[in-house]
C-alpha positions in Angstrom: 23.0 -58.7 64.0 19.7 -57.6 64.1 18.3 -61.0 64.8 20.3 -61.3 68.0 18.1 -58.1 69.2 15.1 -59.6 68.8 15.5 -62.5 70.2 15.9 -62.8 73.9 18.7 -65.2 75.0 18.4 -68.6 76.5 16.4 -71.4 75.2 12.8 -70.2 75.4 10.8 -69.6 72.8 9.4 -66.3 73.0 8.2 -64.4 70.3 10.6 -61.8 68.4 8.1 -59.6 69.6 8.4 -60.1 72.9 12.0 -58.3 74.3 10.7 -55.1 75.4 10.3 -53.2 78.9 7.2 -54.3 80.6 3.8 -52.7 79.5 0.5 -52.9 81.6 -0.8 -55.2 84.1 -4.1 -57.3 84.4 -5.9 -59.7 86.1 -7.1 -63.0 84.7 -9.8 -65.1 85.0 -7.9 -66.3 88.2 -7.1 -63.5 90.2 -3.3 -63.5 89.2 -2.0 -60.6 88.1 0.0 -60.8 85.0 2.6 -58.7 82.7 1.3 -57.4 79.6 4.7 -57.2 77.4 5.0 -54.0 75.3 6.2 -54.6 71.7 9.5 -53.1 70.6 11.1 -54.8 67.7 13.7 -52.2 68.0 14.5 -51.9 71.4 16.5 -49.3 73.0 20.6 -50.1 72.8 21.8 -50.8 76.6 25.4 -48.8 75.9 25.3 -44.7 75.1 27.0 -44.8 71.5 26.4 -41.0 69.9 28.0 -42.0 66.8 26.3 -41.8 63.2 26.3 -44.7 60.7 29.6 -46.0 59.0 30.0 -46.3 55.3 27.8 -49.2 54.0 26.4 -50.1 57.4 23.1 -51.4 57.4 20.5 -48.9 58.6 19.3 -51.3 61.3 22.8 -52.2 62.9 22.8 -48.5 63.5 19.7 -48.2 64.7 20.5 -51.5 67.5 23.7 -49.6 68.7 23.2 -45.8 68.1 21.8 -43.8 71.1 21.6 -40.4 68.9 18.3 -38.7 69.7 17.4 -39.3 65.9 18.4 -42.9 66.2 15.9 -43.5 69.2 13.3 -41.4 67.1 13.5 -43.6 64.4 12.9 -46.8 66.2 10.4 -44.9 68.0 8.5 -44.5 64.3 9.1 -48.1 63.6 8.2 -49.8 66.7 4.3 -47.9 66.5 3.8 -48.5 62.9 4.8 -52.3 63.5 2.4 -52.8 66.1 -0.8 -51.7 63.7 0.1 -55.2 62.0 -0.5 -58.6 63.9 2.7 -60.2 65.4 3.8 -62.9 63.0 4.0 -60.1 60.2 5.2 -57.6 62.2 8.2 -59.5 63.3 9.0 -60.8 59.6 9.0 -57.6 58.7 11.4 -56.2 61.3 13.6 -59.0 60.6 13.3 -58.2 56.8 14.7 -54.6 57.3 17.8 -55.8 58.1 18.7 -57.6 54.9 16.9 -55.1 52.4 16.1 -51.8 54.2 14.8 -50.0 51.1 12.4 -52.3 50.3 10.9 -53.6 53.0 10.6 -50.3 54.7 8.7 -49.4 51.3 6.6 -52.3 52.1 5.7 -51.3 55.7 4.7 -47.7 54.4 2.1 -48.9 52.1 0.8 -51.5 54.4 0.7 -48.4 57.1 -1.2 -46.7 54.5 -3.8 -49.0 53.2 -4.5 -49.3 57.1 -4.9 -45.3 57.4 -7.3 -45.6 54.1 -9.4 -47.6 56.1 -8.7 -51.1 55.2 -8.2 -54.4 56.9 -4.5 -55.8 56.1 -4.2 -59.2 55.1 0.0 -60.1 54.4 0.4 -62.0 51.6 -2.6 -63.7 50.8 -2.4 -67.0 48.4 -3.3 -66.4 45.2 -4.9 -69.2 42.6 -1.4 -69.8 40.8 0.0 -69.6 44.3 1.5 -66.6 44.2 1.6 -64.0 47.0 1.0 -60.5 46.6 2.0 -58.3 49.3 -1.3 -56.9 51.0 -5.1 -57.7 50.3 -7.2 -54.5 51.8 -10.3 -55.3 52.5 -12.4 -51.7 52.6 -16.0 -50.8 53.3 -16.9 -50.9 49.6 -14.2 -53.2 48.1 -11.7 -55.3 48.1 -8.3 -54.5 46.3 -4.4 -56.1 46.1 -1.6 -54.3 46.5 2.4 -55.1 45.6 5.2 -52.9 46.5 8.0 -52.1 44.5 10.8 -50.7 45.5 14.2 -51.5 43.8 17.4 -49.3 44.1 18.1 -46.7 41.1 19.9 -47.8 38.1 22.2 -44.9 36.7 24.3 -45.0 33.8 27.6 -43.0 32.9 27.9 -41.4 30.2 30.6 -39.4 28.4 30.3 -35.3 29.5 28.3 -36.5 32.5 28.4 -38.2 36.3 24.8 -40.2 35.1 21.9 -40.0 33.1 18.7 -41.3 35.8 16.6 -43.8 34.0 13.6 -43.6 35.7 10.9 -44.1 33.3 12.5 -47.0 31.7 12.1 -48.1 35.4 8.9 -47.6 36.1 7.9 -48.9 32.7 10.1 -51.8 33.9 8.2 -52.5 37.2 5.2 -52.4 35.0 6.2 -54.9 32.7 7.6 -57.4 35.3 6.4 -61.4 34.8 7.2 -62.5 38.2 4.8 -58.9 39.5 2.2 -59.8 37.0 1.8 -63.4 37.8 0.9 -62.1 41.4 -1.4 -59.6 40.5 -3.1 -62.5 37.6 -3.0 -64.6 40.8 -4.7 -62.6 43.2 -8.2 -62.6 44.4 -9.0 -59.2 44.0 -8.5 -56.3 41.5 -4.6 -55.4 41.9 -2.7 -51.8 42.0 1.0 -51.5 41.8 2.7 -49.4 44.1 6.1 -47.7 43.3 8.7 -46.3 45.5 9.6 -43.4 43.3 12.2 -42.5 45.6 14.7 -45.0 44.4 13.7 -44.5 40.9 15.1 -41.0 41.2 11.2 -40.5 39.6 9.2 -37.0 39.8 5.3 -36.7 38.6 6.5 -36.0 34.7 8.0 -39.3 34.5 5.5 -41.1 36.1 3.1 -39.4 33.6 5.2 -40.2 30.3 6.0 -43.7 31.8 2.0 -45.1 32.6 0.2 -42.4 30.2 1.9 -41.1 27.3 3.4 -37.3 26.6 2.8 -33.7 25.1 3.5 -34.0 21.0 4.9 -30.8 19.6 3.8 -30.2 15.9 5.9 -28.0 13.3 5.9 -26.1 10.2 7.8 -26.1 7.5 9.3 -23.1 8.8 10.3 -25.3 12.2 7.0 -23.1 13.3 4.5 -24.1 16.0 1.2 -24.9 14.6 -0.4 -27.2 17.4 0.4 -30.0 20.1 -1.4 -33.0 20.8 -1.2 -36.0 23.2 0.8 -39.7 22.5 -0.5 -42.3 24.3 2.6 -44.1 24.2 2.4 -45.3 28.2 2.5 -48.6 29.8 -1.3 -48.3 31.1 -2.3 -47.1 27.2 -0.4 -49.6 25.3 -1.2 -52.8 27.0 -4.4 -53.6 27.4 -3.4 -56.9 29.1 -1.6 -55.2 31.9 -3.5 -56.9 35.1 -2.4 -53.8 37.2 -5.8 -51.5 37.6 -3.7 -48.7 38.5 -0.6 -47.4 40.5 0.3 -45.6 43.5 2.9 -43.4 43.0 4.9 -42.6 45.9 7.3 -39.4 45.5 10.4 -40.0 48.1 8.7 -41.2 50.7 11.0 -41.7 53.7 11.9 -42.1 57.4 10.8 -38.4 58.5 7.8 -38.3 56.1 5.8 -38.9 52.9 3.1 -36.8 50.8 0.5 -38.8 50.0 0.8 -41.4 46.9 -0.9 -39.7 43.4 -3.6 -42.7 41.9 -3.1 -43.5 38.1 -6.0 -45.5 36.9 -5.7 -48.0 33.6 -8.2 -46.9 30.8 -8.5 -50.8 29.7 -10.1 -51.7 33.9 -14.2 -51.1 33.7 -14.5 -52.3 37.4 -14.9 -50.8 41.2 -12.8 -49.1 42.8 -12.9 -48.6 46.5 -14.2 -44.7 46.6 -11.7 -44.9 49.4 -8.8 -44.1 46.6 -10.5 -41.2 45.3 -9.3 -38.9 47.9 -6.2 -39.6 46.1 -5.2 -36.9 43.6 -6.1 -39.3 40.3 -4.7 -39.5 37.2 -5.8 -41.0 33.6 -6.3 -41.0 30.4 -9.2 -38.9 29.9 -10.3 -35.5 28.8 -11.4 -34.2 32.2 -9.1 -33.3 34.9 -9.7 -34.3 38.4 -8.1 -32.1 40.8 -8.9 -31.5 44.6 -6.9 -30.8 47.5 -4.5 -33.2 49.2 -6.3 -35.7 51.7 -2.9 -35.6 53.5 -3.5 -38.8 54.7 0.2 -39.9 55.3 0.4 -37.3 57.8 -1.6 -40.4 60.4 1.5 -42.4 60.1 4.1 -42.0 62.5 7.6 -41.0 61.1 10.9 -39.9 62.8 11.7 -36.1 64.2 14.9 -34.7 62.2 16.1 -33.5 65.5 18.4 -30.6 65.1 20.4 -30.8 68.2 23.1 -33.6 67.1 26.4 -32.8 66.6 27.7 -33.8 63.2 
């Protein structure tokens, strides 16, 4: 269980944080020297095991028993992204990965990147309903909210085929979500949705037909081309009562890496935006086109080596 690993045994009551090899040493105020504990919510297993991951075994009971050099790369990854939060969140978080991996690994991402964007992390701030939203980044110029959304795929059979993917009813669901939309009504900043496309199964196209709309063919008589045009048929053009001011779109994002999110702004929102986001490649309704090279700014988070000298 991954709460036995983080939490030393006997009776005292040390932090989760707090099971690691010792760090640094100082000197107080006193003259007595003192042991500066290191952090390591996944510490290293004390038995070699070079076995992979069983069928249906949680990704973190793996990571507390495997010694595999991709194992100890991954908690490697985890361990120094948790530290850039402070402690109470940090350990909530590591315990979270153990019930829903997906998601809350999702969540760590965008908290890692908000931080890499240059904004002070607050976890789940209070809203005025009382709802909590997942981050509040506060940036030089701004202040924005941000929820993460992460839910596992939803395929259905269908005769002739293994599965049709769904994603852009998916993403159009996350969009449409009460319980999502009461945290972003709730919060005390402008709020932008961010979606683990990943599980969605979700490429670019379908974020673009789910939150703007799609390409219209029109035909002759003859079954002819004669022109094309644009329906605005997507969740940010239809409903201008959507509180989300945009969306982070996240394309696979995973253990060993992720390419920076792509920004989708809502027509209906008139109001700042942190100019930090617009080293995001951007995406609305509009008839310019705003394109500019990738910041690569998920390449400052640290992710795990896909070391290639395991045995299968």
């Amino acid at each position: 269980m991954l709460g036995s690993v983080l939490e030393p045994p006997g009776s005292l009551a040390i932090p989760a944080r707090l099971v690691a090899t010792v760090g640094s040493v100082r000197e107080d105020t006193g003259g007595f020297r003192m042991l500066a504990v290191v952090a390591d919510y996944f510490p290293e297993p004390l038995e070699r095991d070079d076995t992979w991951g069983e069928d249906e075994e949680n990704p973190t009971e793996w990571l507390r028993r495997s010694t595999l050099p991709r194992a100890k790369s991954v908690r490697r990854a985890l361990n120094e992204n948790l530290r850039h939060f402070e402690d109470t969140h940090a350990a909530s978080l590591a315990k979270k990965l153990r019930h829903d991996w997906k998601s809350y690994y999702f969540e760590l991402l965008v908290g890692r990147f908000l931080q890499v964007l240059g904004g002070e992390v607050e976890h789940e701030p209070r809203g005025s309903n009382e709802k909590r939203i997942d981050y509040r980044a506060t940036l030089p110029d701004g202040v924005v909210c941000v929820e993460a959304v992460s839910k596992r795929m939803n395929l259905h059979a269908i005769s002739g085929r293994a599965y049709v993917s769904n994603a852009e009813q998916r993403i159009r669901q996350a969009m449409r979500d009460p319980s999502k939309r009461a945290q972003a009504r709730g919060a005390s900043a402008p709020s932008i949705l961010a979606i683990d496309g990943g599980v969605f199964g979700a490429d670019l196209d379908q974020f673009d037909v789910a939150l703007l709309g799609s390409t219209v063919q029109h035909t002759g008589f003859q079954r002819e081309t004669v022109g094309f045009g644009f329906d605005a048929a997507g969740e940010m053009a239809i409903d201008p009562t959507n509180p989300w001011i945009g969306v982070l779109a996240f394309i696979a994002p995973g253990v060993f890496g992720a390419t920076d999110p792509v920004l989708y702004l809502s027509p209906h929102y008139r109001g700042h935006v942190p100019m930090a986001f617009f080293r995001l490649e951007r995406r609305m309704l509009t008839i310019e086109q705003f394109r500019q090279p990738a910041a690569q700014l998920m390449d400052a988070i640290r992710f795990a080596e896909p070391l290639q000298d395991e045995s299968s």
